[in-house]
C-alpha positions in Angstrom: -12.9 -11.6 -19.0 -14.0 -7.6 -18.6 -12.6 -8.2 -14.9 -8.9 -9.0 -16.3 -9.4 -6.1 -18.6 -10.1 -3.8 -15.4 -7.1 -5.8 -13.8 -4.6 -5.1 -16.3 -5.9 -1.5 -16.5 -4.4 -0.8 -12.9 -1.3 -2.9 -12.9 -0.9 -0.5 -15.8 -1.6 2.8 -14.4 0.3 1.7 -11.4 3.5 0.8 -13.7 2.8 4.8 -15.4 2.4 6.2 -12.1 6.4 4.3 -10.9 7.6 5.4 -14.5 6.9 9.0 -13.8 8.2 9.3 -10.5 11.3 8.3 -11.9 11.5 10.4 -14.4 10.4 13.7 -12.7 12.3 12.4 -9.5 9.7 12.5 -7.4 11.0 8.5 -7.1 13.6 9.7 -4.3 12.0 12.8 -3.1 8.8 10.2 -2.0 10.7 7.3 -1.5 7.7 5.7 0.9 4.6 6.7 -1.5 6.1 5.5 -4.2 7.6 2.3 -2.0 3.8 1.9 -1.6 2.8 1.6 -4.8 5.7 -0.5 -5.7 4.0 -2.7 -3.0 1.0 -2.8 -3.7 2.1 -3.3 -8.5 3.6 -6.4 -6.3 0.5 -7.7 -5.3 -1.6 -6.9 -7.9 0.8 -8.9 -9.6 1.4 -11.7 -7.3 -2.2 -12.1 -6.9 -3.0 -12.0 -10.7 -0.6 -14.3 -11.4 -2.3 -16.7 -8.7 -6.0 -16.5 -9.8 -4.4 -17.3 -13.6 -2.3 -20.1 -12.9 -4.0 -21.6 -9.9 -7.3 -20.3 -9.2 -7.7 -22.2 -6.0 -4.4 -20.7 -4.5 -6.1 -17.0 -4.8 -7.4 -17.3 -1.6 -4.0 -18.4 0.0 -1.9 -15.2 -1.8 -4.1 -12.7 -1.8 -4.8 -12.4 2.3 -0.6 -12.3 3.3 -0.2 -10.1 0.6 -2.8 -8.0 1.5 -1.8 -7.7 5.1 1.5 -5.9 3.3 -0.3 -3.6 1.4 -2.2 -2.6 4.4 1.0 -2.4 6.7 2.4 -0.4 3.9 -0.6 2.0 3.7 -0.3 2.5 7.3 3.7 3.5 7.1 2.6 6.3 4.5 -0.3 7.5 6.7 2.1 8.0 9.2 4.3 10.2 7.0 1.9 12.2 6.1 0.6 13.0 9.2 4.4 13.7 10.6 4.8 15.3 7.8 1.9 17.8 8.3 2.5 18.6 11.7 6.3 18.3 11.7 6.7 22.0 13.2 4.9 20.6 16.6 7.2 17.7 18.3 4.4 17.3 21.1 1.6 17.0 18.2 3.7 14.4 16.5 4.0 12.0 18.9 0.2 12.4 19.7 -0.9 11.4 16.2 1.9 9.0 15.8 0.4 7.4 19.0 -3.2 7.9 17.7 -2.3 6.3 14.2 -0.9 3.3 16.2 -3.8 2.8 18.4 -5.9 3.1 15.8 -4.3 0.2 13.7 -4.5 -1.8 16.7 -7.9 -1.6 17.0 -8.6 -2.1 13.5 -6.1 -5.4 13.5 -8.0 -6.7 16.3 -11.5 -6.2 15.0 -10.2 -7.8 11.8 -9.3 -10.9 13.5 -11.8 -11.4 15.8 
């Protein structure tokens, strides 16, 4: 039971954390972080809802939606790294190139 307490905690801190955005617009000035955590209240959600309902099924949500939150993650990663080094075109592409690599590596390692 404590771990639906602990599960409900963050679906609601996550639902704060969308609420605020809005409200200090930081919503449309962050439109991929907050797209993020959108993403990943979604799968919280989805996944919740799965372990309630049908516990066997957990399994069989949680990995696909997982792989979103992770591809998500990624995209804002990204950002801030172009966002960081935006003054330097040449250093931009590097990391962008980097980044990608390195989620390639890490995909591949994950399904082998």
């Amino acid at each position: 039971m404590f771990s639906h307490s602990v599960w409900w905690i963050g679906i609601a801190l996550q639902c704060t954390l969308l609420i605020r955005g809005a409200v200090t617009a930081n919503l449309t000035r962050y439109r991929l972080f907050y797209s993020y955590i959108a993403c990943v209240l979604f799968k919280d959600l989805a996944v919740l809802v799965a372990y309630i309902i049908v516990p066997s099924a957990y399994a069989i949500v949680y990995w696909p939606m997982e792989l979103a939150t992770v591809l998500a993650s990624f995209a804002v990663i990204i950002e801030i790294f172009r966002g960081t080094v935006r003054h330097n075109p040449g250093i931009v592409r590097l990391v962008q190139h980097f980044l990608l690599a390195a989620f390639g590596i890490t995909t591949f390692y994950v399904c082998a």
